[in-house]
N, C-alpha and C positions, 0 to 999 in steps of 0.2 A: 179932218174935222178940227177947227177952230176950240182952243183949250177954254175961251166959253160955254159955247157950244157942250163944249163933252161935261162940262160943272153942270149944263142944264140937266144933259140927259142921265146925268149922275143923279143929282136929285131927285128926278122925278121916277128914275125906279127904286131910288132907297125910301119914297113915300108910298110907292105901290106894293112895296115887302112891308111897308108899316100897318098897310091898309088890310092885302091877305093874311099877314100872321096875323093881327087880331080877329077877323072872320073867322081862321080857323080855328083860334082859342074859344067862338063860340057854337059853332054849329058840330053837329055829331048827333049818333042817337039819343042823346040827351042834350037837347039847344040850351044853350047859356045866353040870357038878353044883354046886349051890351052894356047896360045899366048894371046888371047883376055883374058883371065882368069887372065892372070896376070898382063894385063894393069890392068884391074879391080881393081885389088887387088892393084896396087900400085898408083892407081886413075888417069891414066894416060890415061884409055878412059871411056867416060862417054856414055849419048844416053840413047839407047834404053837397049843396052845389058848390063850395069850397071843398070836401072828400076830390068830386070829379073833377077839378078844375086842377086841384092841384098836385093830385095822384093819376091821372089819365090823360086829360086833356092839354097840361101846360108841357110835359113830357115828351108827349107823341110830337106835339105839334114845334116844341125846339132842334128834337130828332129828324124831321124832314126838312125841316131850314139848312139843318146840320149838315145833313147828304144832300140835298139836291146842291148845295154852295161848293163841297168837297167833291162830287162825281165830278162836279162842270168844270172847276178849276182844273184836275186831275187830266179831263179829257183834254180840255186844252191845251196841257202843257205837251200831253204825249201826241197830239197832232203838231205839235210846233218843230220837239227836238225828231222828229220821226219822219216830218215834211211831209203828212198826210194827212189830208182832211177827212178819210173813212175809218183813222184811226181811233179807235175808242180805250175806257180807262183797264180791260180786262186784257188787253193784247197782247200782255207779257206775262198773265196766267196769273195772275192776283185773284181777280174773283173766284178762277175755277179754284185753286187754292183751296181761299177763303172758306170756298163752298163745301169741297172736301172736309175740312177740318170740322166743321160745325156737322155733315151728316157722320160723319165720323162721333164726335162726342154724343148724339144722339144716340147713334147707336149701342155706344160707350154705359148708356144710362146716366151720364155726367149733367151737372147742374149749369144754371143759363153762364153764372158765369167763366166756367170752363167751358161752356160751348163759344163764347165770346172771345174766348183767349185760344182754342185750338184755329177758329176761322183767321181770328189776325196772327198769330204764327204762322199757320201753313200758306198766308196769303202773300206774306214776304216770304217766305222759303219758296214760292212759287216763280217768283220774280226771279230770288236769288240764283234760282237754277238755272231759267231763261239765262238768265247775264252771263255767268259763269259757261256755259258750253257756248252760245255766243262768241263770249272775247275768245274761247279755244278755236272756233272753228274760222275766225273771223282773221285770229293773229293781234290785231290793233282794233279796238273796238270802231272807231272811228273811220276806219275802211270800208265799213261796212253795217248800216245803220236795219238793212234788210236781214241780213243774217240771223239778227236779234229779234225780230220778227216773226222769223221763221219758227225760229227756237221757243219763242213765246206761242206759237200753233202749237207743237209738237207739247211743251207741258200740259197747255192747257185741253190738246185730246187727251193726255195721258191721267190729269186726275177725273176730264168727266167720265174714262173708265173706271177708277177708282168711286166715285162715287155710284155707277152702274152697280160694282160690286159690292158698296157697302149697300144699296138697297137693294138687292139680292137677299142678303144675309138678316137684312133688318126683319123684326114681326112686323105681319102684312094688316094687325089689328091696331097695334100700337104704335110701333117706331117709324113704320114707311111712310104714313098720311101726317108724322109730326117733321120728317123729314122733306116730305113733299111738299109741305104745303111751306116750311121754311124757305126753299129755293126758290120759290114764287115771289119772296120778298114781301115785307108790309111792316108794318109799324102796331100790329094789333094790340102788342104786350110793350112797348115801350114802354121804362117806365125811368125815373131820373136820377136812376144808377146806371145806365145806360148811355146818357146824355154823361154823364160826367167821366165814364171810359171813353168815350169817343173823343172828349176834348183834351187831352194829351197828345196823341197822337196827330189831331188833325191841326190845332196851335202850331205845335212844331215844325209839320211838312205844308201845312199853307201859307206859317209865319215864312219861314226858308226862302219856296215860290214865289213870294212876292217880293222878300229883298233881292231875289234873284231875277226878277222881270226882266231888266234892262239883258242881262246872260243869255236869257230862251229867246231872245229877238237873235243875240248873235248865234247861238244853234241852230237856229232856224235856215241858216246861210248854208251854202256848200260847202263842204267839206276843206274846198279848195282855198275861199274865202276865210274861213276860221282862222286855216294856219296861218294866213298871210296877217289877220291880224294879230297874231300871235297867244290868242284861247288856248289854253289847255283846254279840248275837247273834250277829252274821254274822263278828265275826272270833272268837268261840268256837267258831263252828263250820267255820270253815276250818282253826284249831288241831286239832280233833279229829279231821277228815275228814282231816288228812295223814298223823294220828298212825293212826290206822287203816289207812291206804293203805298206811304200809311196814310193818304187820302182814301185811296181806292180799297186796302184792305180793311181799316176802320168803320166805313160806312158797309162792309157787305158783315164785318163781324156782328153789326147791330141789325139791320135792314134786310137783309138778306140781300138777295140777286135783284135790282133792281136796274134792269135794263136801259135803253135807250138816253138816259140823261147826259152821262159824259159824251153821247156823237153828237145828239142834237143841239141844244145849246150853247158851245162854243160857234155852230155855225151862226144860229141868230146873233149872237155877240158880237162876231169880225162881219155883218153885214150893218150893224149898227158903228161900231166904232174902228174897223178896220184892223190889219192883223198885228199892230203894236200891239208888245204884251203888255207894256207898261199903262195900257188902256185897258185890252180884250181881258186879263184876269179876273180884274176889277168887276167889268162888265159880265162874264161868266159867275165870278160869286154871287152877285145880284140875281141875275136871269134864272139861273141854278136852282136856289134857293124860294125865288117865285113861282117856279115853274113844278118844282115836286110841292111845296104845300099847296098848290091852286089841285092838283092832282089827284093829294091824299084829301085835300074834302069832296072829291066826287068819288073817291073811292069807299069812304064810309058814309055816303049820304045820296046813291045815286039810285040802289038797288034797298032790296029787303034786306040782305046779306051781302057781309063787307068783300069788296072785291080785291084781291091779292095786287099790291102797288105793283108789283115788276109786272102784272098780265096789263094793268092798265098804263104804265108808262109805256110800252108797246108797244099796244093798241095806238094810243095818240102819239107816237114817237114817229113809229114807222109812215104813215101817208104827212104829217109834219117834214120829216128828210124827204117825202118822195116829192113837196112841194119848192122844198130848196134846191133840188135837183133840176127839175121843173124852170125854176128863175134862174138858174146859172148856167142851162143851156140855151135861154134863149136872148141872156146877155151877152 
């Protein structure tokens, strides 16, 4: 793709995130008219629909930009250094983690923001452990990019046991349906103390990612190839697996479990701009970011009652990859 070309298509999806993030700043069960959106905004009406706008509605809807931009990057990078396009942001036990630690603080009785802080804790100590038995059983991590993999199955059955037995243990009146319905993922309670814990975290390991584009094209390479160019491997790919990890633990410590965005996405992106990173991240944070707020406004605006983000990125997740599937067998 012609480096025009890619300005065009640059542009026209950073006008199409300009287009749904303000849609979504207005629709919900209580509609905001564009007009009124922008009194809002330029503080020239106040009331009730400045309360919503600016305590609910501006909140949620920078929260979903936030995560769907950070799952998509995340997913793409651990399809890149991993050389699998089935790979998703959860493979090295982040989300199950994350997931734990948050039914965990529920269970705990603990406040949003300690349930916020155990899900991103345990969500890099989930990683951490993957990596760690990994390089042990591997020798050189770089011998071996599967082993790590593996290792990342094996945590991630071992906290969705753990979370099994914390909602064992949880009241079946109170804490099990506030813990269930958390793992479903959604944005119901977002509010913009939230947004502002996620942007430390997700600054630092997408700022990272992206000075590091031109790096994940050469991980991407065999094994064989690396050393020849002479990459340190294994600590470029500990840099980018962490930068990944407070992508992927950040957004599940706000959002909960929200499914299908890190697989899907990255593939729309490398059939748009092809698998340079130095394009596909780019293209990913965009896609990312369009695609979970186009999502959460059908998710509180499709039914009577709001539907849980992770049942509905899914839903349209899954027959989406079964269409890419579809097009790349019969290319």
């Amino acid at each position: 793709m012609s480096t025009r070309r890619v300005g065009f298509v640059f542009a026209g999806f950073a006008i199409l995130l300009i287009i749904v993030f303000a849609v979504s700043l207005c629709v919900g069960r209580y509609p905001i008219a564009f007009g009124e959106m922008f009194g809002i905004l330029t503080r020239k009406i106040g009331g009730l629909d400045a309360n919503v706008f600016w305590k609910i509605r501006f909140p949620r809807t920078m929260a979903a930009l936030l995560i769907g931009a950070a799952l998509s990057v995340s997913g793409a990078t651990y399809q890149g250094i991993f050389r699998n396009p089935l790979v998703s942001p959860d493979i090295l036990g982040a989300a199950a983690g994350a997931s734990f630690g948050a039914a965990l603080a529920i269970l705990l009785g603990l406040g949003k923001i300690w349930l916020q802080c155990f899900a991103f804790g345990f969500g890099l100590a989930g990683v951490a452990i993957a990596y760690v038995i990994g390089v042990r059983f591997s020798g050189r991590m770089r011998e071996s990019t599967v082993t790590l993999v593996l290792c990342g199955m094996v945590v991630t059955a071992i906290f969705s046991a753990l979370i099994s037995l914390v909602k064992l243990a949880a009241d079946p009146y109170d804490e099990l349906p506030t813990i269930v319905f958390w793992l479903m993922g959604g944005l119901t309670y977002a509010a913009k103390e939230d947004v502002l814990i996620m942007l430390a975290p997700l600054l630092a390991g997408g700022g990272l990612l992206f000075l590091m584009r031109f790096r994940i094209n050469i991980l991407s390479l065999s094994d064989e190839e690396i050393s020849a160019i002479g990459v340190n491997a294994e600590q470029s790919r500990r840099v980018v697996i962490l930068c990944a990890t407070l992508l992927t633990s950040g957004s599940v410590a706000v959002g909960g479990m929200i499914a299908w965005v890190g697989l899907i996405v990255p593939h729309i992106a490398r059939l748009i701009t092809g698998p340079d990173y130095r394009k596909l991240l780019p293209a990913s944070l965009l896609i990312g970011a369009i695609f979970l707020l186009a999502v959460d406004d059908f998710a509180r605006t499709l039914f009577a009652i709001e539907l849980p983000l992770g049942v509905l990125t899914a839903l349209v997740g899954a027959p989406m990859f079964l269409g890419l599937l579809a097009r790349s067998g019969r290319e």
